[in-house]
VOKEFI-275172 format. One line per 10 residues: number of its first residue (from 0); for each residue x, y, z of C-alpha. Coordinates in nm, 4 decimals. Layout:
<recs>
NUM> X,Y,Z | ...
</recs>
This chain:
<recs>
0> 0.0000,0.0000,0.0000 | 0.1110,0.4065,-0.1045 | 0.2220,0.5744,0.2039 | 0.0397,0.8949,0.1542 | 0.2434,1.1127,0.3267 | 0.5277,1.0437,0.0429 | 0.5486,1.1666,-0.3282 | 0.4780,0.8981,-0.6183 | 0.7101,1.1071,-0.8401 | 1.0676,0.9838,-0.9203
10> 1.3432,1.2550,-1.1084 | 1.6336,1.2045,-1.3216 | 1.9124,1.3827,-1.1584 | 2.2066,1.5199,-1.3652 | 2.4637,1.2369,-1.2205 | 2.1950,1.0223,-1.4466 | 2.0799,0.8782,-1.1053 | 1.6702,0.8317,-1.0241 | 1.5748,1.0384,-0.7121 | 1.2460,0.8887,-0.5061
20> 1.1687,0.8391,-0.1539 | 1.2220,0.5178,-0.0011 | 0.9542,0.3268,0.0901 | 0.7232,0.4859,-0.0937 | 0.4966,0.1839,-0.0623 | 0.4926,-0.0002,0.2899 | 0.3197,-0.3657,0.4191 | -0.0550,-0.3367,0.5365 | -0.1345,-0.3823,0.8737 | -0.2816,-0.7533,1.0442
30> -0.5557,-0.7101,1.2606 | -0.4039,-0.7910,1.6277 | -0.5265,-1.1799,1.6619 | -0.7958,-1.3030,1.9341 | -0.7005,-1.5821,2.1409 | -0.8851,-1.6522,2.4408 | -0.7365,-1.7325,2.7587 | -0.4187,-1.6232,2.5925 | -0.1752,-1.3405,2.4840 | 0.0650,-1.2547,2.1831
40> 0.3764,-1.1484,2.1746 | 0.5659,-0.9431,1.8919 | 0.8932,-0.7541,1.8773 | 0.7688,-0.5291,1.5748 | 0.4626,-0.3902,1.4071 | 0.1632,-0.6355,1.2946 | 0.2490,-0.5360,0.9131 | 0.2645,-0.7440,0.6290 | 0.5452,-1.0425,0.7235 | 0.5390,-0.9965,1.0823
50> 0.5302,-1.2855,1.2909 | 0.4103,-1.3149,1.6172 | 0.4055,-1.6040,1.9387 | 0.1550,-1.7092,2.1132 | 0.1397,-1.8189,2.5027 | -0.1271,-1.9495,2.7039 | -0.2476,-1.8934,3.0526 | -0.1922,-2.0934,3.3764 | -0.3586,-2.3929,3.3441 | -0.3983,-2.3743,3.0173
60> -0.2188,-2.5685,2.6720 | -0.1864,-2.4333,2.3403 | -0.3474,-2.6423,2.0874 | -0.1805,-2.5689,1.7197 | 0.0855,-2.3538,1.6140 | 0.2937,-2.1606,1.8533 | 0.3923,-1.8564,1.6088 | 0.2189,-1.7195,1.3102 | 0.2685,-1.5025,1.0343 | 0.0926,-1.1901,0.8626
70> 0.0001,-1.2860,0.5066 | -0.1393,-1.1697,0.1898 | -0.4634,-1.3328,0.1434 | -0.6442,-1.1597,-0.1853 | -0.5875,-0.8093,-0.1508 | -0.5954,-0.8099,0.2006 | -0.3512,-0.9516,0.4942 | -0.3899,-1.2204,0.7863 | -0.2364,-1.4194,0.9968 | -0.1792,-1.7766,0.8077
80> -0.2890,-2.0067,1.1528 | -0.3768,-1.8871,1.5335 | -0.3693,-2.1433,1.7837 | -0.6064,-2.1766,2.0883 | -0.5901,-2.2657,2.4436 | -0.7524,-2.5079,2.6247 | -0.7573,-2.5830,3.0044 | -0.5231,-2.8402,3.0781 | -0.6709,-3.2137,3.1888 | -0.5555,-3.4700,3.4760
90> -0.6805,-3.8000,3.4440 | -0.9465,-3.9145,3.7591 | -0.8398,-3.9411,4.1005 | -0.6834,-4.2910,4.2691 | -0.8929,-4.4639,4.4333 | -0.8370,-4.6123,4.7738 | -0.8904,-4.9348,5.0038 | -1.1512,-4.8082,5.2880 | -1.1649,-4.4722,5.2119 | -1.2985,-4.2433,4.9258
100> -1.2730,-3.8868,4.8066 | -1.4671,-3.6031,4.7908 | -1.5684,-3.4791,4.4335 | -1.7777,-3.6609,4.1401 | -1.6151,-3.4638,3.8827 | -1.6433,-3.5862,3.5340 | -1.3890,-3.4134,3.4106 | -1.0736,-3.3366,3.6246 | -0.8619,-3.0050,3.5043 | -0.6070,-2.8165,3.5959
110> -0.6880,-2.6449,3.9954 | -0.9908,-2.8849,4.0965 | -0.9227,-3.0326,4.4343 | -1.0138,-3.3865,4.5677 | -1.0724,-3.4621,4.9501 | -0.9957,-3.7594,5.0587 | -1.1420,-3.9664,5.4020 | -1.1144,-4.3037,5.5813 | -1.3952,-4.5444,5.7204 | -1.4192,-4.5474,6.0904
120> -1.0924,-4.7101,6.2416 | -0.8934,-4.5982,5.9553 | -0.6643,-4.2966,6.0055 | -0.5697,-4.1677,5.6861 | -0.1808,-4.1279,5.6074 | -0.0440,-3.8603,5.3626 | -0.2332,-3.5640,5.2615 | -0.5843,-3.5647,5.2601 | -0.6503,-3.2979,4.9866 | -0.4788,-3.3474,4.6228
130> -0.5407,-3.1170,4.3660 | -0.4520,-3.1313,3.9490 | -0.1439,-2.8849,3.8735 | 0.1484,-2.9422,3.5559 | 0.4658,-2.9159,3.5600 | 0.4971,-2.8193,3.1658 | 0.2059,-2.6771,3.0844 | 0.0706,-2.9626,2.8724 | 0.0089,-3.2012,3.1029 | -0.1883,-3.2570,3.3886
140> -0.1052,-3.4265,3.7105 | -0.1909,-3.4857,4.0868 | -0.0007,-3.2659,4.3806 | 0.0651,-3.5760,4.5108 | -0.0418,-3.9426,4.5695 | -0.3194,-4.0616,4.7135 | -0.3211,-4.0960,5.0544 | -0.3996,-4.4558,5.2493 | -0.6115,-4.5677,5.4759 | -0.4601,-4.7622,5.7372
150> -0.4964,-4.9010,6.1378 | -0.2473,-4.6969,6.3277 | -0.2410,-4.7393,6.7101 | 0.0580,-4.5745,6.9427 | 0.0405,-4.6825,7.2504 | 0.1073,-4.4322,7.6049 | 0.4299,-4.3052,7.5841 | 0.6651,-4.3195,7.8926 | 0.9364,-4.1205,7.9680 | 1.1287,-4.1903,8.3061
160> 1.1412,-3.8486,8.5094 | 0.9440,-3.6542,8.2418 | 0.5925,-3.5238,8.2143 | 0.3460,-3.5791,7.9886 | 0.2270,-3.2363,7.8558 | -0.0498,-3.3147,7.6338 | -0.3136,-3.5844,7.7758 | -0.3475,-3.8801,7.9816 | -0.4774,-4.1085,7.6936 | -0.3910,-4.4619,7.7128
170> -0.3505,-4.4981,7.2972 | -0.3072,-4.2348,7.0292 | -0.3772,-4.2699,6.6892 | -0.1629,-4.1485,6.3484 | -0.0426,-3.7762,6.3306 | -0.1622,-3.7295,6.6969 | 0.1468,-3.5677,6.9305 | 0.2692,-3.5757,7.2614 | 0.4890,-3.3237,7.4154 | 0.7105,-3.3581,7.7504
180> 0.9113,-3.1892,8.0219 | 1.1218,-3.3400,8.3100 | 1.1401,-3.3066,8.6339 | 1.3380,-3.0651,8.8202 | 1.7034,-3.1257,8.8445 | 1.7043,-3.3511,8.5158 | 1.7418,-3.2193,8.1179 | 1.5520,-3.3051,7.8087 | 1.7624,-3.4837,7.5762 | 1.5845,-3.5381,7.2942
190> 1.2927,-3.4134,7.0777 | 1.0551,-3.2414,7.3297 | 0.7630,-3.3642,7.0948 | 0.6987,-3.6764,6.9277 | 0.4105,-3.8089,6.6468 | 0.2451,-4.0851,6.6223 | 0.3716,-4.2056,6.2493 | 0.2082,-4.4619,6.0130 | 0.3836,-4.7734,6.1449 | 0.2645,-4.7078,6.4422
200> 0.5820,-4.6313,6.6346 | 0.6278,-4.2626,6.8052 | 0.8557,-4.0389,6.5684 | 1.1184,-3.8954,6.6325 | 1.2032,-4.1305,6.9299 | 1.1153,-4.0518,7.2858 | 1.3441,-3.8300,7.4568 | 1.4814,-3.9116,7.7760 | 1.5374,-3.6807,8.0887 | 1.8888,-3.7136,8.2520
210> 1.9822,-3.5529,8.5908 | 2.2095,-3.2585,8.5832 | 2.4435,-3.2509,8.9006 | 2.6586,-2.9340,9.0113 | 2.9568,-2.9520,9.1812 | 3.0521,-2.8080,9.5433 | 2.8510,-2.5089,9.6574 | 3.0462,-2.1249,9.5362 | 3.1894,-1.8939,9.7859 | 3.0356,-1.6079,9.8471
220> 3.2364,-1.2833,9.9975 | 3.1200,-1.2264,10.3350 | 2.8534,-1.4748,10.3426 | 2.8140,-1.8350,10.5161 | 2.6277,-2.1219,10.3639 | 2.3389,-2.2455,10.5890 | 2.3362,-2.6128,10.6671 | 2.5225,-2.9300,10.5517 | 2.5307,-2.9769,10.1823 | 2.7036,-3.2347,9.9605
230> 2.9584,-3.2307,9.7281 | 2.7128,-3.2162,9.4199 | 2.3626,-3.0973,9.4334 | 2.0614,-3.2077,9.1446 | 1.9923,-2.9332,8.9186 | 1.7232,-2.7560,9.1155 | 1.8853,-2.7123,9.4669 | 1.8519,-2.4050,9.6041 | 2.1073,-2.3170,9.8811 | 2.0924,-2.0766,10.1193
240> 2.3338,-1.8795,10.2734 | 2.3548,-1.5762,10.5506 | 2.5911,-1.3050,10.5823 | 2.8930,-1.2582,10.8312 | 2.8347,-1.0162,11.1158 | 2.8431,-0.6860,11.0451 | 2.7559,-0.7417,10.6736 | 2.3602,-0.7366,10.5816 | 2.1939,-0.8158,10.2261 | 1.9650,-0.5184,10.0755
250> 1.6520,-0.4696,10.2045 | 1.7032,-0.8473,10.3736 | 1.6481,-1.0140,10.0949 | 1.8039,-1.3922,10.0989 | 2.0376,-1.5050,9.9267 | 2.0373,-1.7970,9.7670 | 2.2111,-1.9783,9.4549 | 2.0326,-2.2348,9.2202 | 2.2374,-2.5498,9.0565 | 2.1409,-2.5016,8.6797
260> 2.0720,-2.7441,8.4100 | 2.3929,-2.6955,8.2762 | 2.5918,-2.7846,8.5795 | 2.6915,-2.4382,8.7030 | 2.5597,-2.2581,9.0078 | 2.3408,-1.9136,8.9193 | 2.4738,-1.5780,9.0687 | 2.3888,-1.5251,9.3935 | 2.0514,-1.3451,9.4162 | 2.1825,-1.0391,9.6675
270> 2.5000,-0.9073,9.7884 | 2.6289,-0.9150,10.1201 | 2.7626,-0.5613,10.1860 | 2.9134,-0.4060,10.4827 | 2.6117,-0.2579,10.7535 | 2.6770,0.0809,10.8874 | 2.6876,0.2236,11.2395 | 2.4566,0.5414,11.3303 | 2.5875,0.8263,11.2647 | 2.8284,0.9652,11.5778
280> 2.7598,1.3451,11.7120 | 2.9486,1.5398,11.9386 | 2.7902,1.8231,12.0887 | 3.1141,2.1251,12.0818 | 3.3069,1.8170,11.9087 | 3.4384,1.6613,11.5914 | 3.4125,1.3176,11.4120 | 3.7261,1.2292,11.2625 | 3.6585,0.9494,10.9823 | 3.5360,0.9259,10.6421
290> 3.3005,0.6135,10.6518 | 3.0742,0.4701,10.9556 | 3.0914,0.1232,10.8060 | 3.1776,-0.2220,10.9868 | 3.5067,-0.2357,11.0935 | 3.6080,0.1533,11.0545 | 3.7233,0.3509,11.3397 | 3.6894,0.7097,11.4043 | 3.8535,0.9787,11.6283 | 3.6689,1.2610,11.8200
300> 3.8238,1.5869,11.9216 | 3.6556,1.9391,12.0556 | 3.6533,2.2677,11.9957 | 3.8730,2.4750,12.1649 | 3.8109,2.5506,12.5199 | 3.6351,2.1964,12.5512 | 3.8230,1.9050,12.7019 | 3.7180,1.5410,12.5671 | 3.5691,1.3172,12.8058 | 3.5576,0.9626,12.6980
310> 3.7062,0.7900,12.4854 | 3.8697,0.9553,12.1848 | 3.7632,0.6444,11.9511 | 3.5597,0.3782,11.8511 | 3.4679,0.1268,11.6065 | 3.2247,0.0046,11.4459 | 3.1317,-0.3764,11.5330 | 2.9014,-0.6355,11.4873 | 2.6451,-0.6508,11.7735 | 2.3691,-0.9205,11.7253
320> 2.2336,-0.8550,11.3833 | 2.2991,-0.5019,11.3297 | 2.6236,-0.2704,11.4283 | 2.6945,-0.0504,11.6895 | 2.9945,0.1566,11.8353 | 3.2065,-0.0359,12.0370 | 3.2074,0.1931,12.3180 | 2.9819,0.5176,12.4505 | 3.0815,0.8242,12.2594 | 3.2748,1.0736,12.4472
330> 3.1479,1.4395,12.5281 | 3.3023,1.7797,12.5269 | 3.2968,2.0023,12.8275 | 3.3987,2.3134,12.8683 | 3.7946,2.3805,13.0186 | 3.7032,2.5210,13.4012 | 3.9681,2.8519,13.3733 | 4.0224,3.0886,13.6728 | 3.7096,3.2470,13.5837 | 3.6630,3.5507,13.8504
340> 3.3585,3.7945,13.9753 | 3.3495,4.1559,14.0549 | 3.2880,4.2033,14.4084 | 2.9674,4.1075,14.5241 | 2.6519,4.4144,14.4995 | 2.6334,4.5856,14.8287 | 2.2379,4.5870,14.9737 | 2.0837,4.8704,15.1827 | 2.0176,4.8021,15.5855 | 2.2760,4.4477,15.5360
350> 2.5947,4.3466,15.4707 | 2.8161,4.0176,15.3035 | 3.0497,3.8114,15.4729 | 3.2935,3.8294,15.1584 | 3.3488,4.2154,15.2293 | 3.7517,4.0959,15.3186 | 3.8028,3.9046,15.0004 | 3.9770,4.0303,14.7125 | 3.9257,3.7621,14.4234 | 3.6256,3.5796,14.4079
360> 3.6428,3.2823,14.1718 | 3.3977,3.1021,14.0137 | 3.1804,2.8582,14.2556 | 3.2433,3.1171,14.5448 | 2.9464,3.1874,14.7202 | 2.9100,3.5060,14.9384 | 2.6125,3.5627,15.2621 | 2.4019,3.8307,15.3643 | 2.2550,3.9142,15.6540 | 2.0260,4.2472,15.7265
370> 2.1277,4.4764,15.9839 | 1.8783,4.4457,16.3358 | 1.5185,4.5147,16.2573 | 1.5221,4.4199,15.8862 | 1.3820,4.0723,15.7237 | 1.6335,3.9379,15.4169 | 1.3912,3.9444,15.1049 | 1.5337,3.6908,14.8694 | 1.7980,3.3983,14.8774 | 2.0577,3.4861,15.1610
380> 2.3575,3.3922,14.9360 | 2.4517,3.4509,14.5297 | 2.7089,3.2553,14.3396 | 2.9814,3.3371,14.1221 | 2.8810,3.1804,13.7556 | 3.0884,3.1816,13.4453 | 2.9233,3.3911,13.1566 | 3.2613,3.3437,12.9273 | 3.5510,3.1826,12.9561 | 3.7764,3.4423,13.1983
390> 3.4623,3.6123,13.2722 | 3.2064,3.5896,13.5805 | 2.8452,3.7202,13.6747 | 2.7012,3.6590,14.0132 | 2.3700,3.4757,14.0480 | 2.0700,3.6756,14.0405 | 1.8520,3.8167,14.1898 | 2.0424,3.9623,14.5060 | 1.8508,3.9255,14.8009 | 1.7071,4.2649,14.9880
400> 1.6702,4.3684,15.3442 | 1.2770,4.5239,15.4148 | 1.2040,4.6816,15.7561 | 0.9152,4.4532,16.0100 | 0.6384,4.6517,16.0866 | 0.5458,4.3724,16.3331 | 0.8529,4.3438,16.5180 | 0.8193,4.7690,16.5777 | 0.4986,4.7096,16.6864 | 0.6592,4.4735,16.9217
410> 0.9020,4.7231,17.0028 | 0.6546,4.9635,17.1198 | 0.4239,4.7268,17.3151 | 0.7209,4.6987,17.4978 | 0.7694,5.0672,17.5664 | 0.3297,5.0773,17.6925 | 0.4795,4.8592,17.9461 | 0.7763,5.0229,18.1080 | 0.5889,5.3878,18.0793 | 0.3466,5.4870,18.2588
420> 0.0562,5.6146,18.0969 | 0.1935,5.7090,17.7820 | 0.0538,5.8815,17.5145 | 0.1111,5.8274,17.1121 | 0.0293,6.0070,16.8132 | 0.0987,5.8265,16.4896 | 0.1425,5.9453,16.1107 | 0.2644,5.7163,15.8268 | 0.6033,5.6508,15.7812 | 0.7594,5.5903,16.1440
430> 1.0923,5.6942,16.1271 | 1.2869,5.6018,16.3979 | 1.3376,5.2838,16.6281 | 1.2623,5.1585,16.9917 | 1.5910,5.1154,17.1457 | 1.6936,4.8382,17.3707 | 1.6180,5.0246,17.6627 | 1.2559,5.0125,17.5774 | 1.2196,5.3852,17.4682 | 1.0838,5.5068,17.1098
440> 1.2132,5.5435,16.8107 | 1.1296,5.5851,16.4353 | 1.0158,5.2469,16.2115 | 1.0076,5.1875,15.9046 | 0.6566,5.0276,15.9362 | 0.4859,5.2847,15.6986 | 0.3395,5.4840,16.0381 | 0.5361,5.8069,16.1576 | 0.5477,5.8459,16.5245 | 0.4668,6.2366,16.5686
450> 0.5220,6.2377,16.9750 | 0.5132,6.0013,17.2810 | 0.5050,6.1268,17.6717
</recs>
């Protein structure tokens, strides 16, 4: 056919060559082909001479020729053969003694499935389901062979020190399992599961459970093992041990070690660590030491102008289940220096009996005493008390001497006596006294005497 896109025309040219356009007529064009449940492939256009393959779907076969060709047919063009595709065929089922399968299929092709099953008493052995597959697309065949039907019976497994996990059945039939564990202190050697195969016999073959033993107990720093123990222990044991004095676990927890299935002892499940003593104080003092723990001494000292008394140090030792110091802790008292007092306070209407001394230390203790006619208000002595270190302050409060109103009453009872009729005239504040000769004189009794005849 003309390409019309391309002149018809060809020219003489003056080198007495022809000039045209190339391909001025090209191959028509093949319809694309139809091919059910299958494709085409081509690695060019579907022009006139083209030839193309054909390929068929899974499951499928290609009946006739695999290629074909675009051809002139009259005027026109087509392809000269076109395959088809069919689905792919098995051939029926096996059948098998006491059991049957599933489907009724006529025909059997490529993806149908068959179920097979057993009379009672039967167990059925291989796979139950089949179905029809190829393995070169022309063929068909079955995933597999038929299964059989067959009398399995496995009896009760036993396995010495192990555990049947699964049931407590008496017989098992085929594919059914059993799975085990052993008893503490012994390891599974062995498949920990076994089947129940077509002869009849348990596969793989039942394990067996072996004791483990460990060896002599570990050390542990500062700790002590509790009891009597021999020199191997069954994977299992759990010893026990207790720390030293003066050394405590955290929180108390025990500690113990456990003999593993592989023959070594497991870390111990605390620590023993060292306990520590309370904290030591010294009122005006000092701790010397940088850790309270068991076993660690410290020093005290004091401040200065204190003087230690006790012991200067002490350590920290066991004592029952705890710690403690292993003596009292020392205290600090102040240095006694010659620590003196002014002279005592004078008092109005008394007097002190330390009027002759000259230095009055601390501790010294001076008297008073009122003069005749007065009552001591107060305690009659004060005490010389340190307020600093070379500095005293007598005790307080000094005592006072108060005039007895009573005892000039007294006084001048007296006087009514040895007078004949005398006569009195009072005012407040009495100042003067009766003497000893019985005559008047002024008090301090808050009455003033004016006259008496």
């Amino acid at each position: 056919m003309r390409d019309v896109n391309k002149s018809n025309r060809v020219t003489c040219l003056p080198n007495s060559t022809w000039a045209s356009q190339p391909d001025f007529c090209i191959g028509k064009l093949c319809m694309p082909p139809e091919i059910t449940n299958g494709d085409f492939h081509v690695s060019t256009d579907l022009r006139f001479g083209a030839t193309i393959n054909f390929t068929c779907k899974a499951g499928y076969r290609l009946v006739g020729s695999p290629t074909a060709q675009c051809v002139l047919s009259g005027s026109d063009v087509v392809w000269d053969k076109v395959p088809h595709c069919e689905m792919i065929p098995c051939s029926p089922p096996p059948v098998i003694e006491n059991g049957h399968h599933s489907d009724a299929h006529t025909d059997y092709t490529y993806g149908i499935a068959v179920t097979y099953s057993c009379k009672e008493g039967f167990s059925l052995i291989g796979n139950a389901t089949i179905h029809c597959t190829t393995h070169d697309n022309l063929n068909g065949i079955w995933s597999s062979p038929a299964p059989e039907c067959k009398v399995v019976r496995c009896e009760k497994p036993e396995v010495e020190n192990g555990k049947n996990l699964n049931s407590f059945a008496t017989e098992y039939t085929y594919g059914e399992k059993v799975s085990f564990e052993c008893v503490p202190g012994h390891a599974l050697n062995g498949s920990q599961t076994v089947t129940c195969d077509a002869d009849s016999a348990w596969k793989p073959a039942l394990p067996t459970c072996d004791p483990r033993y460990c060896g002599p107990p570990p050390n542990i720093p500062s700790a002590e093992l509790m009891g009597a123990v021999n020199s191997s222990s069954l994977a299992g044991t759990k010893l026990t041990y207790q720390c030293q004095p003066g050394f405590t676990t955290e929180n108390g927890r025990t500690l113990e070690v456990t003999c593993l299935l592989d023959t070594t002892w497991s870390a111990g499940s605390a620590l023993c660590t060292r306990q520590q003593c309370a904290v030591p104080t010294v009122q005006n003092g000092m701790v010397n030491g940088d850790s309270f723990l068991f076993g660690m001494t410290v020093t005290f000292s004091c401040k200065s102008g204190y003087k230690l008394k006790g012991s200067s140090s002490a350590k920290c030792v066991a004592m029952g289940n705890g710690v403690e110091w292993d003596v009292d802790l020392p205290s600090c008292e102040r240095q006694r220096s010659d620590v003196l007092c002014d002279r005592p306070p004078s008092i109005g209407n008394g007097v002190h009996n330390g009027t002759g001394g000259t230095v009055f230390l601390q501790g010294s203790v001076v008297v008073y005493s009122c003069n005749h006619g007065f009552i001591l208000a107060g305690s009659s002595s004060i005490q010389c008390l340190a307020k600093t270190q070379d500095h005293g302050v007598w005790s307080t409060p000094t005592p006072e001497c108060r005039g007895d109103y009573l005892l000039g009453l007294s006084c001048c009872l007296l006087c009514l006596k040895t007078i004949k009729t005398p006569s009195f005239t009072f005012s407040l504040k009495v100042k003067r006294h009766c003497s000893d000769a019985g005559l008047p004189f002024y008090l301090y009794t808050g009455f003033e005497l004016l006259s008496a005849v």
